[in-house]
N, C-alpha and C positions, 0 to 999 in steps of 0.2 A: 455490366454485371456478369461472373464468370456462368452462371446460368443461362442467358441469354446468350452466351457463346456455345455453349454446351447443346442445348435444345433448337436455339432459333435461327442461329446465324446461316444455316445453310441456304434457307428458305428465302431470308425476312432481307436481303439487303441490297436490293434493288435489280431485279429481274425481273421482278413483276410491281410497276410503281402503286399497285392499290394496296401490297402488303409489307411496302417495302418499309417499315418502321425501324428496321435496323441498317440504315443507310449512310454512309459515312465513309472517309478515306481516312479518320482517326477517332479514337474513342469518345474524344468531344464531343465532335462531330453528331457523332451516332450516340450520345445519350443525347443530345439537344433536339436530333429526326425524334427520338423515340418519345423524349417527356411532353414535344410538340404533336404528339400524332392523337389520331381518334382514339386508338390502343392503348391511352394511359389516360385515367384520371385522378390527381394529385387531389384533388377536394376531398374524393372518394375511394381512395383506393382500391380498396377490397371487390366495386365491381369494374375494375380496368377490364379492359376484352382481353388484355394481356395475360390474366388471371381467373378468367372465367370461361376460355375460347372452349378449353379440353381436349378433347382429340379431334384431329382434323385433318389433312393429309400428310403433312411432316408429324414428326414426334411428338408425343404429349411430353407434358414436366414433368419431372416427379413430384409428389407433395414435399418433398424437403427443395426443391429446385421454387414451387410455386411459393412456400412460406417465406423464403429467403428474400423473393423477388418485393412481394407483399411489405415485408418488414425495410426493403431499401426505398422502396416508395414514399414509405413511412416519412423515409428520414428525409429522403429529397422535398416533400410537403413541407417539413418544419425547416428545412436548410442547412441539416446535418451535411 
């Protein structure tokens, strides 16, 4: 998700393996790390850690960055 590029990528993709959800050598990849990790829940969206972390030592999201995320969740639960 261009968000998840924008906010997390710098942090999230494998330098440190306990936060590495955004892990991958292609976007597959790294949505299959990301929808498989503790950081997302597809049952529940709304409280992924992905979406409720806030600030923390990388960059928070913006609320138009965290709705977007929220609303793609959405669709990967139903199979959009």
């Amino acid at each position: 998700h261009p968000a998840l590029q924008q906010a997390c990528i710098a942090c999230h993709t494998g330098q440190d393996p306990s936060i590495a959800f955004l892990a991958g050598t292609n976007p597959w990849e790294i949505r299959h790390t990301l929808l498989a990790s503790e950081f997302v829940s597809l049952d529940h969206p709304e409280t992924s850690r992905l979406l409720t972390k806030g600030p923390h030592a990388g960059p928070a999201m913006t609320a138009l960055q965290t709705s977007d995320i929220h609303e793609w969740l959405i669709a990967e639960r139903v199979g959009l």
